[in-house]
N, C-alpha and C positions, 0 to 999 in steps of 0.2 A: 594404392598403398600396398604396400610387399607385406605379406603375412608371414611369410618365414625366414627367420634369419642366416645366413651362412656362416655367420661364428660358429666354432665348433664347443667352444664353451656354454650355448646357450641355444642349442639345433634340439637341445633333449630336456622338456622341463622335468623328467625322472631323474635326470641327473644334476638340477641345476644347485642341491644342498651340497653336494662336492664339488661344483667346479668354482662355487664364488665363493669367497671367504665366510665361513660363520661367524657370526658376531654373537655375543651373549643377549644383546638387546634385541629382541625381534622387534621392537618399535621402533628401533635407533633411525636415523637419520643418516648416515652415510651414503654415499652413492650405493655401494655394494650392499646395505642391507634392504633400501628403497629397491633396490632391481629384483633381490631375491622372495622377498615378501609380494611383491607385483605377479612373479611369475606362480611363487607356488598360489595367489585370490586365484589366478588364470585356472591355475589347475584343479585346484583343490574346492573352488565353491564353484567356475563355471564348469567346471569339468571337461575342461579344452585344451588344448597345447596351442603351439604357433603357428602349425601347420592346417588346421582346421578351426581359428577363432575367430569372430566377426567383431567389427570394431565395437559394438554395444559389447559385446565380451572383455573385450581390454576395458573399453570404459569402466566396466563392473568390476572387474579388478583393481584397476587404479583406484575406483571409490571404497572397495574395501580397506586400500593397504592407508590411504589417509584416514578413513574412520576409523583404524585400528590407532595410529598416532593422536586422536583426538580421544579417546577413549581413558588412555593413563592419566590425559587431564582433566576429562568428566571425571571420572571417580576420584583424581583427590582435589579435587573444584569444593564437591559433594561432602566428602571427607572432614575436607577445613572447614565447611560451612557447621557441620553439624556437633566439630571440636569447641568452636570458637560460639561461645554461648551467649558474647551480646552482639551477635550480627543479625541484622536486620536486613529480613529479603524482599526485593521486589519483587511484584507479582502484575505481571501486563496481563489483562482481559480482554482476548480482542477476537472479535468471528472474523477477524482475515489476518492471514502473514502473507505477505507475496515476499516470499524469499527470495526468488530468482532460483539462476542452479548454484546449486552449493559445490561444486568439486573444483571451480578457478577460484571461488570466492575462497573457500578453507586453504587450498596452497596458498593465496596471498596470506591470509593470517596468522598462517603457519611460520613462513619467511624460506617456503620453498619450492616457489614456484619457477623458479629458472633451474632449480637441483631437480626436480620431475622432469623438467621440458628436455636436460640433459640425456636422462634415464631415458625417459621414450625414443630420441633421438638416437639412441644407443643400439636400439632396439628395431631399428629402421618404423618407427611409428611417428605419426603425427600428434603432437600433442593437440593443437588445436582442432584438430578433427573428431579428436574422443573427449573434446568438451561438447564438441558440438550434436553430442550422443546421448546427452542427459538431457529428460525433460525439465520442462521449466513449469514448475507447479505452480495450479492457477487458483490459489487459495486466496484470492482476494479481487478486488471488483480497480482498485487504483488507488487513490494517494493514502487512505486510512491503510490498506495491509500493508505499502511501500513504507509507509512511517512507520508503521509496528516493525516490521524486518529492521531497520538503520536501528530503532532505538533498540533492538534484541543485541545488535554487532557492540556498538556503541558503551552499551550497558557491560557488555566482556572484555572489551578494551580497555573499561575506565576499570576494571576488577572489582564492578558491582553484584554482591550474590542476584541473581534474579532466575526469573522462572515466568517463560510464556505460556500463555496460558489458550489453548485456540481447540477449531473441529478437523478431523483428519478426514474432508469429503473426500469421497470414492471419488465424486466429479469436480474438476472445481469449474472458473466463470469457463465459460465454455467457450470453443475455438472456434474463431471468426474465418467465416470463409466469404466471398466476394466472387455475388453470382447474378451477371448482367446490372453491376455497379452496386444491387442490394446486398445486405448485409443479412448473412445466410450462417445459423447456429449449428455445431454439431457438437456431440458430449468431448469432453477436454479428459479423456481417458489417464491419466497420467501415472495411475498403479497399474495400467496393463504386465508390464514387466517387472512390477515389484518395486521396490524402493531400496538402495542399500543404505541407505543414511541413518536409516530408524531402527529404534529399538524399542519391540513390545514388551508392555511389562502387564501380562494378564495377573498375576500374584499383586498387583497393587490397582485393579479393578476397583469399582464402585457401582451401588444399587441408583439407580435414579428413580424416583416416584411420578407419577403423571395419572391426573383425574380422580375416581372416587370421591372420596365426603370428610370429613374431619367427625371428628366424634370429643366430645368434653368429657374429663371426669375429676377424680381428686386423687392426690397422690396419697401417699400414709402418714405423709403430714398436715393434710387437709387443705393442700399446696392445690389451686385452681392449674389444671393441663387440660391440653388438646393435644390427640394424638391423629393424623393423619392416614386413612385407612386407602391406599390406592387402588386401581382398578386394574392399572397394569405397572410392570418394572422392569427397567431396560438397564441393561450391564455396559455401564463407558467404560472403556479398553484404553488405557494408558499407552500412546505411542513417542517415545524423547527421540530428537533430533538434537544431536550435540552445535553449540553454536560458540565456537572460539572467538577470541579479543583478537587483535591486533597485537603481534608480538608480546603476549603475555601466555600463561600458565593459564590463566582463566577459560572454562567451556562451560556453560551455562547449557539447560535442558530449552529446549522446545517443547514442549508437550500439550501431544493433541490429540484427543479424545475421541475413537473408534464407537460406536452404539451398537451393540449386540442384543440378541433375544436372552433374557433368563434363562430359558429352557428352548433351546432352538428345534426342538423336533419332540410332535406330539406321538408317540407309539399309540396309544389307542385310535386315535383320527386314522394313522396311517394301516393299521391292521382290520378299519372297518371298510378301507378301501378309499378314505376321504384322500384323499395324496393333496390338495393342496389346503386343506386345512391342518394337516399335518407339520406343513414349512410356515402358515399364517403367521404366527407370533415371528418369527424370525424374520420374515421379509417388513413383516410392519415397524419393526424393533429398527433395522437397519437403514429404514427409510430416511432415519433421524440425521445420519451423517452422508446421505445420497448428495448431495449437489448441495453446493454454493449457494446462497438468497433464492431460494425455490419458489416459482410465480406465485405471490401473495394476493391475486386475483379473484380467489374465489375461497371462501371458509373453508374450506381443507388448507391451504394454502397456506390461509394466515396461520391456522392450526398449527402448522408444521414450523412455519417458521420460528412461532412464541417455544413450539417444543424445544428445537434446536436450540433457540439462548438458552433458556431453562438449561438444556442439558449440561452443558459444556460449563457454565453458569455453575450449579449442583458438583459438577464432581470436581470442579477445582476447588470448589471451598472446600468439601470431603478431604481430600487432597489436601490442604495448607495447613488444616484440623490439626490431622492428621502428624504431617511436618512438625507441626506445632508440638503438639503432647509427649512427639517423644523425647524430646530434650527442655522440656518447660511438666514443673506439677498440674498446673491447671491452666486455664484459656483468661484469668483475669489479665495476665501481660500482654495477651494477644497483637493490638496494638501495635506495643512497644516494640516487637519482635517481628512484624509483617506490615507492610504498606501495598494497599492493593490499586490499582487505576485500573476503570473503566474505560475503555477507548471509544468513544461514544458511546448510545444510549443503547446499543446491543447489550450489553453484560450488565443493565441497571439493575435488572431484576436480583441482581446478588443485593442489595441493600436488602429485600424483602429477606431471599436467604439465609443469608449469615445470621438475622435475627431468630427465622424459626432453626437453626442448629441450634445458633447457644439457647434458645430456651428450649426446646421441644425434644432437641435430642444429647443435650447438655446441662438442663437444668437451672439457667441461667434468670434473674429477673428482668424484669422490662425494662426496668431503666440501665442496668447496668449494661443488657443487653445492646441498647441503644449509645447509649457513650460508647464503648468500643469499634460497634460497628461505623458510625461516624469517625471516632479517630484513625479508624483502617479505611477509609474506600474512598476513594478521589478520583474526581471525573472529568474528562475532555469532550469539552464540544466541540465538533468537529463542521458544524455546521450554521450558514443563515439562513436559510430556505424551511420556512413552516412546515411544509409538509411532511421534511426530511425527519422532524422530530417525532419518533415513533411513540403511536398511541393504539391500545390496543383492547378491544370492547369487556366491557366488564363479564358478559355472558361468556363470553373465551375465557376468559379468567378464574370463572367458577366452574367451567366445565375440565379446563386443563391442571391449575394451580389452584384448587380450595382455600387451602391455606393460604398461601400467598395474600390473595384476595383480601379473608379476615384481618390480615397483618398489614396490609396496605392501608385497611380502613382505617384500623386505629391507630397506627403512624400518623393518617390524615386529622385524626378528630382531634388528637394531641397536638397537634402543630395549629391548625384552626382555631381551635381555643386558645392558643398563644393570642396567634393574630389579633383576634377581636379583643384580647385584652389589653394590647400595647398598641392597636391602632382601633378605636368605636368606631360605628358606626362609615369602617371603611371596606364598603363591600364588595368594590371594585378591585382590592386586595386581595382578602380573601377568593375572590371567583379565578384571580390569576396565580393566585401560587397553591389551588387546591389539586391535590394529586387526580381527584374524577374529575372530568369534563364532563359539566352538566347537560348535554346537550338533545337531542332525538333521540340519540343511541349512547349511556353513559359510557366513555371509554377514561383505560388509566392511562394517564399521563408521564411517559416514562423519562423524559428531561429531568421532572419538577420532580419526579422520586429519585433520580440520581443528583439533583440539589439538595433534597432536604436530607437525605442519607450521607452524605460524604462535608468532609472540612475543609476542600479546595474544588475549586472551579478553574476551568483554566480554559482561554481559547487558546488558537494556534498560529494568532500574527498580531501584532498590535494593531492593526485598523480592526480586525475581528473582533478580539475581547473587548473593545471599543466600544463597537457596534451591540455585541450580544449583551453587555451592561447599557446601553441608551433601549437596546430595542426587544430585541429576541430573550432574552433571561432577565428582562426588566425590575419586575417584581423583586425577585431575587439581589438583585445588585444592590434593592434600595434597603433591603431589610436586613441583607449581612455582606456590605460591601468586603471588608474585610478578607471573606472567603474568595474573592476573585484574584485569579493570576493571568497572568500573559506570558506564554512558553513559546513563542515562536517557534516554529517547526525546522527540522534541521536533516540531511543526509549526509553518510557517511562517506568521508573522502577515499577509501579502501576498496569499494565497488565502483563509484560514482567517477572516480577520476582513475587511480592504479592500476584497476582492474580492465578498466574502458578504454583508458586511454595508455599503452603505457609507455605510447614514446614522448607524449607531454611531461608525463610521471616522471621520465627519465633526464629530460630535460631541467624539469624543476628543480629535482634534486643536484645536478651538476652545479647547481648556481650557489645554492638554498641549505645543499645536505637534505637528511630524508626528516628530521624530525616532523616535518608539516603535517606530514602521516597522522603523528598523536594529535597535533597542534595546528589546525587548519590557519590559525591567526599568522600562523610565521610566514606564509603566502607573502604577505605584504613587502617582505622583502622583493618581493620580484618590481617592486616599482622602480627600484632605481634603474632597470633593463629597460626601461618602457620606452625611452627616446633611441636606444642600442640598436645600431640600424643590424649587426651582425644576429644580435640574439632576437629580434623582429623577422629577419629572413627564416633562422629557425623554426621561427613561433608558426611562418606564412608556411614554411614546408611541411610540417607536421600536419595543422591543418587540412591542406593539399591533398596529403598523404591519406587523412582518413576520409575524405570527398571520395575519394576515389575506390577507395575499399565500400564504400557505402553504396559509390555507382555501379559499383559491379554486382555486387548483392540485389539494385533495383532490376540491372539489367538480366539475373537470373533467374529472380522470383516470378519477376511485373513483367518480363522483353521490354521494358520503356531504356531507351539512349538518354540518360543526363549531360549537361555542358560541366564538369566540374571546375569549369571559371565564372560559371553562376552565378548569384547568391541561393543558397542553401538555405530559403525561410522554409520553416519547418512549426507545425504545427500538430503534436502529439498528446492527448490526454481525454480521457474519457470523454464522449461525445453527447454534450449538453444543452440546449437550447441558451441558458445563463453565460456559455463558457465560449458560446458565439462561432463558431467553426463558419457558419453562413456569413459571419462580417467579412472572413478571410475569402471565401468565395466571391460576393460582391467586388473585394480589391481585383482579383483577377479578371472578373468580366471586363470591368472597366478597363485594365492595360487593354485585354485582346480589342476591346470594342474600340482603342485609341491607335490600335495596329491596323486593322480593318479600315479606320479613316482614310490611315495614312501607315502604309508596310513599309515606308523608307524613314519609318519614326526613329529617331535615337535613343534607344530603349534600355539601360542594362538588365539582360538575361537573368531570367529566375527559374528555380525549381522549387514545385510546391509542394511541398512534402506533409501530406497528412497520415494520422494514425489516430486508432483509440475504437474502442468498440461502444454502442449503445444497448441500453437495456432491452430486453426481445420484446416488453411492451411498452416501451415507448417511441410511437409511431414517428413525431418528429424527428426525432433524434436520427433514428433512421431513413427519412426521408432525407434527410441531410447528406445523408453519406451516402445516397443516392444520387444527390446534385452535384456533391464534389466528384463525381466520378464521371459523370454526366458531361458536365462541364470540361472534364479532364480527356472525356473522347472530340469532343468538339476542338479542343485547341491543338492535344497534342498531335494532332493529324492535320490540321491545317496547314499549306503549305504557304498562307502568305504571312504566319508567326515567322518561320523560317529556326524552329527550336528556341526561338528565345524567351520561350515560356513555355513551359513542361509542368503537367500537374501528377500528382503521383498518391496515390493513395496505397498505405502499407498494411497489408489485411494484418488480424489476430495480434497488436500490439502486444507485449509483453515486456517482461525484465528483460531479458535477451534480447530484444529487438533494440528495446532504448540502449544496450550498452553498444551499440552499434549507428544509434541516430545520436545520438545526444555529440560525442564529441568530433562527430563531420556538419554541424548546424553553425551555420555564418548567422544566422537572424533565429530567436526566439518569440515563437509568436506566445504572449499574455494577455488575451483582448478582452478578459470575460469583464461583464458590467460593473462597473464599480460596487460596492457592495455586497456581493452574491459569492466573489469566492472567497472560500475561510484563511485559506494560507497558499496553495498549492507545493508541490516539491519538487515538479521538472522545471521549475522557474530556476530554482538553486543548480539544478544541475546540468541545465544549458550553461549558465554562466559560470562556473566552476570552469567549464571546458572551454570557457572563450568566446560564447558564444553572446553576442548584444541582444538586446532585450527592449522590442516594440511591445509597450501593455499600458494599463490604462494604473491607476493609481487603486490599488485593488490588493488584498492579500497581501502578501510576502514581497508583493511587486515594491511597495513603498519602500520597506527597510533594502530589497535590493539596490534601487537607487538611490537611496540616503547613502549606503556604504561604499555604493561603485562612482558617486561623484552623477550630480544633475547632468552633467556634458557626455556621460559615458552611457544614456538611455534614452533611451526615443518614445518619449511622452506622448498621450493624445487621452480626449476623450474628456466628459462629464466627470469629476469627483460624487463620490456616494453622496456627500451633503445637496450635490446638484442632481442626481440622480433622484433624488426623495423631494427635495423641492419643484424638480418640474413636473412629475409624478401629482404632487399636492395642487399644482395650478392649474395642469390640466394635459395632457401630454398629445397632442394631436399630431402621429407620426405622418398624416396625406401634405401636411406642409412642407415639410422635409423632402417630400416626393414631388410636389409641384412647383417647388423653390429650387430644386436644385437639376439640372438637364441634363449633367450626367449621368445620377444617381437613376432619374426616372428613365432613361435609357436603358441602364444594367436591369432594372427592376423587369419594365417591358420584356425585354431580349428572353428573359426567363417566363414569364405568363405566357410571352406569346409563343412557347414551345421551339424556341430556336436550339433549346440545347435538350432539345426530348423529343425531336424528329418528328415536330410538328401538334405532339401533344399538349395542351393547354390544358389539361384538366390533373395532369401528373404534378407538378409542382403548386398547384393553385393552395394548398395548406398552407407552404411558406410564405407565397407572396400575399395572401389573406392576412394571414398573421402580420406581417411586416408593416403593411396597409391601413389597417382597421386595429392595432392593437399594439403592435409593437411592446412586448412585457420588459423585455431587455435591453430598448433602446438603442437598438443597429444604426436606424437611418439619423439619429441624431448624434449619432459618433461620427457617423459614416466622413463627412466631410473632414473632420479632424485625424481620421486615420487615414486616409488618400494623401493629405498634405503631410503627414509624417512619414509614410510609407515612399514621400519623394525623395523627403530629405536621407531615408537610410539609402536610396539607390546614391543621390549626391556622394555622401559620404563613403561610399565604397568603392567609389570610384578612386580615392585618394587613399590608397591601400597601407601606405605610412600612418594615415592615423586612424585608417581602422586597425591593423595591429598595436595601437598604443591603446587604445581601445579597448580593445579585447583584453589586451596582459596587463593592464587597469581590474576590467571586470573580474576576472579570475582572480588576481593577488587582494582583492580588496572582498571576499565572500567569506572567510576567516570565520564568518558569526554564523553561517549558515551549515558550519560543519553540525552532527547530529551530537557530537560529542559536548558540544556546548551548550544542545537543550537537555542532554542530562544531567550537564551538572548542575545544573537551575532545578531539577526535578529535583535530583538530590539532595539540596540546599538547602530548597526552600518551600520542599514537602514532603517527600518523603523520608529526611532526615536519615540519609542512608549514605555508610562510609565503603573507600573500597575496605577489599582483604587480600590480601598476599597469596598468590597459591606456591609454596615449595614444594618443588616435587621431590625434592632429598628429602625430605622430613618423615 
């Protein structure tokens, strides 16, 4: 890339406020005021010219001279919110954003992303190369922070006041390196060079408490209080990340929460020579925002984790208080005026919260306390997996959150006493909707406190809410059906598609016009192309187009040669024993094991494209991404495959990466067990992008193929009803294994070390598992996904209707835009309208 320009109007950034036009607006948008605000970020914040600036340099500039244009519309976002006195703001709760990078995302929403690409082009710079300069901040573990980001975009598009609410870790999930096929952690540094997006706001800090005792007394009205005496108090530091709509005035805050020491440096410690009790309070203080889900392995662990919700938890209620009082006399409207969701059982703890503010440090009574805090807090379960629903020991409880605790109990004793009054003698009730788990070790139940705290429930696919009303939230469904909803999950068409893709983007709009952008529904018009052998070839070269740009990416990162006339089945998402990545291995053994019969098989060519990282303590999971790699050395070397099967595994999965897998993926693999996954969201954004969709009747998978038509998905597998019934009759996975010879072949070829150079004791967990236990039921899909998995090579072979196909699946996903599950939010819970932002006003 040429770093210096030979215009002579642009060789001198000293000179560059005379040689381009001045414009009165420094924010304006004209090509010449974009160029000139670019060059003085260069100068004036990196301290660089063009003759000595490195691409992170330009990057940092162009992120300034956009966040200065997003800037005039936070503040009067902010402004109108605070003029306009019956607006009601959303408030997202959530320990993960996985934003992606913001500097392609913000130009799309801007509507100036080809007016930069100009500008830098001007400049002899590569745009695309100073996107690819920004880190991709790893503040979330997968589809919970993915959702939270779409509905952050989503909620500014639709011109809903809102306000994210999250931790600004130092680390976030941390970056996957792939070392002798294992999967190998290192910290995901991602403030090493600062951030330009954020802005600190230490003048709107807050106290956090943690530990110590409560103490009782009477007020001077003879008013029964408890006042909270802590042991230590850690200062959350306000950091806003502005988050623009979609072709509107609207920029909504991000704001995430920094933890500092009170007092960060002891002078007496350090003058009696103690130097590192001198820093103690501040490194302990700061530990709170270190890293991302911190190994909850050992009591520190847990400690820290319960700390972090707690925190982030605490100072956004502080915060909304706050908001609150200063355009409102008192907190009775509270309510009326704020809507807050929990994004799973991470931020439950604010029901305990928000009660001890309004009584404890607002003076508030208990019941009134309670109605509000109910009509304010509404919760998403995100989950069907028992485990997943956090509970955490009462002794943690008293040693971190005293209070808390006290408020939990009598929440509980109040609710109990319902119970037995409106159901006798039903104690099987009571034991399941009590906030303690009576068990060896009392632990609090933080589901059942984010149920009996908030006035909507809501899962995130209709087989999920389904399920979590028959099974998982049981109790609950029977005693206040009412309060359950179904939000199906949704992402936004502006990153997912525009951004990703944008000579599809380009395309659809030629046909369609651009409204789809707001209105994902209007997609549908692309059906009348679907038999258009012209506009089919398009569809087949765009495609093509991003196969190849993908292949050359594997062939830089990996050295692995793809066929990009392939099929592209692809397999990306957190790596779960439930979510099956070893079914997809199974199918590959078995082709290579049917090549090895016979190398003159007639076979259509695949690449298998895996991604997704595993928790550092969960051994299988890891084990897993051990085999797929395994496996991947074994085939892709083989000379009697002859490349017509390539396995490929993508270390460090990220945003970035999917904007790069998602719309070159010919096959979507969805194979987790029926039952187990809640919704997923790379389901929607393979197929957005055209890609067809192998999956079992699970999640989000169902309403996919309801919308995209039964002929346009490739079904296999058990239903959850069948999943539970053969579960209940007796599940004996060695039948499966001695019933079926192919199966027990793949199975073999694995134990007996053919693909771990002789090792029989390296993969012996899975095939144990698979054997003797099977939780997930692999081998009894297995068969039905081998006969599916024939029929999508059949059908690909017939490339007419797999492009009808695909621009099927794409035009018919309309529901799965995120902008449609907020308006459901909006509707039909949180009773929240947009607002206008003018910025003439």
């Amino acid at each position: 890339m040429r770093k210096k320009s030979n215009s002579p109007v642009l060789s001198n950034s000293n000179n560059t406020a005379t040689a381009i036009k001045v414009e009165d607006d420094r924010t304006g948008m004209s090509r010449e005021t974009l160029k000139r605000a670019f060059l003085d970020n260069l100068f004036y914040i990196q301290g660089v010219d063009q003759s000595n600036a490195s691409k992170y340099d330009y990057y940092v500039a162009l992120a300034y001279t956009i966040r200065d244009r997003l800037l005039h519309r936070f503040l009067k976002s902010v402004e109108t919110y605070k003029k306009n006195n019956d607006t009601k703001l959303v408030c997202y709760l959530s320990a993960e954003f996985l934003m992606g990078r913001h500097l392609g995302n913000n130009l799309v929403n801007l509507d100036i992303y080809q007016e930069i690409k100009t500008v830098i082009k001007e400049l002899d710079l590569d745009l695309e190369e100073l996107l690819e300069e920004e880190p991709d901040p790893g503040l979330g573990n997968g589809g919970l922070g993915r959702l939270a980001a779409c509905f952050l975009d989503s909620l500014a598009s639709l011109e809903i006041p809102a306000i994210g609410y999250g931790i600004r870790y130092e680390f976030g999930i941390f970056h996957q390196l792939i070392r002798d096929g294992w999967q190998a952690e290192v910290p995901d540094n991602w403030l090493k060079f600062g951030n330009p997006w954020e802005l600190a706001r230490p003048d709107e800090s807050v106290e956090i408490k943690l530990g110590g005792h409560t103490q009782n007394y009477h007020d001077n009205q003879g008013n029964f209080k408890v006042s909270w005496i802590p042991d230590r108090v850690v200062m959350a530091i306000p950091h806003d990340t502005p988050v623009p709509g979609y072709k509107t005035n609207t920029v909504n805050p991000l704001r995430l929460w920094k933890a500092e020491a009170s007092e960060s440096f002891n002078f007496d410690a350090f003058n009696a020579g103690n130097y590192d009790r001198a820093v103690e309070e501040k490194i302990n203080s700061e530990t709170i925002s270190k890293v991302l889900y911190p190994n909850d392995n050992t009591p520190a662990g847990k400690e820290l984790r319960l700390a972090q919700q707690y925190f982030f938890v605490a100072a956004s209620l502080q915060d909304l208080i706050r908001i609150h009082l200063k355009n409102n006399p008192s907190l009775d409207n509270f309510h009326d005026r704020i809507a807050i969701q929990l994004n799973d059982t991470h931020p439950a703890i604010a029901v305990a919260e928000l009660m001890r503010l309004f009584m404890d440090e607002h003076g508030m009574g208990w019941e009134q306390a309670w109605s509000i805090t109910q009509q304010t807090l509404c919760y998403t379960n995100h989950t069907l997996l028992p485990e997943a629903l956090e509970k955490w020991s009462v002794s943690l409880f008293e040693k971190l959150l005293p209070r808390h605790l006290e408020i939990i109990y009598r929440i509980n004793h109040f609710f109990l006493e319902d119970i037995r009054s409106w159901y006798p003698g039903r104690d099987d009730l009571v034991d399941q909707l009590s906030l303690i788990e009576e068990a060896e070790e009392q632990k609090v139940r933080m589901a059942n406190l984010a149920c009996v705290g908030s006035h909507a429930i809501n899962g995130v696919a209709a087989l999920h809410t389904e399920l979590l009303k028959k099974d998982t939230l049981k109790a609950f469904a029977f005693l206040s059906p009412d309060k359950f909803f179904n939000k199906t999950n949704g992402v936004t068409p502006r990153r997912w598609i525009l951004l990703s893709n944008p000579a599809l983007s380009q395309l659809v709009t030629e046909k369609i016009g651009d409204s789809w952008l707001k209105d994902l529904s209007q997609m549908k018009a692309l059906e009348k192309y679907a038999d258009d052998s012209d506009f089919g070839q398009q569809w087949r070269d765009i495609k093509k187009a991003n196969k190849e740009t993908l292949a050359q990416y594997i062939l830089k990162t990996q050295g692995i040669q793809v066929d990009t006339n392939s099929i592209f089945d692809v397999l990306v998402k957190r790596i779960h024993e439930y979510k099956r990545q070893h079914l997809c291995v199974l199918h590959i053994i078995t082709l290579y094991n049917r090549l090895k019969r016979n190398p003159d098989l007639d076979i259509y060519p695949r690449t298998f494209i895996f991604g997704g990282k595993a928790a550092p303590g969960y051994f299988m999971a890891k084990l897993v991404i051990k085999l797929i790699n395994s496996v991947g050395e074994v085939v892709n070397k083989d000379p009697d495959i002859r490349g017509r099967l390539k396995v490929v595994f993508m270390p460090n999965f990220n945003v970035s990466l999917g904007q790069k897998i998602y719309p070159a993926a010919d096959l979507s693999e969805q194979i987790s067990t029926a039952g187990k996954e809640a919704s997923g969201t790379g389901n929607m954004k393979f197929a957005m992008n055209g890609a067809l969709t192998i999956g079992t009747l699970d999640g989000a998978n169902i309403e996919i193929r309801e919308e995209a038509g039964e002929e346009n998905f490739f079904l296999f597998g058990l239903t959850a009803d069948e999943v539970y019934q053969r579960k209940a009759e007796g599940y004996y996975a060695m039948d499966y294994y001695e019933g079926n010879e192919e199966l027990k072949g793949v199975i073999d070829s694995i134990k007996d070390g053919y693909f771990s150079h002789g090792d029989t004791e390296l993969f012996r967990p899975i095939v144990d598992s698979l054997l003797y236990d099977d939780p997930y039921m692999l081998l009894a899909d297995y068969h039905s996904y081998i006969e599916c998995q024939k029929q999508v090579a059949i059908t690909y072979r017939d490339q007419k209707k797999w492009t009808k196909m695909s621009i099927l699946n794409s035009a018919r996903m309309g529901k799965f835009s995120s902008d449609r599950t907020i308006r459901e939010y909006c509707n039909e819970i949180w009773n929240a309208k947009s607002v206008k932002i003018n910025l003439e006003s």
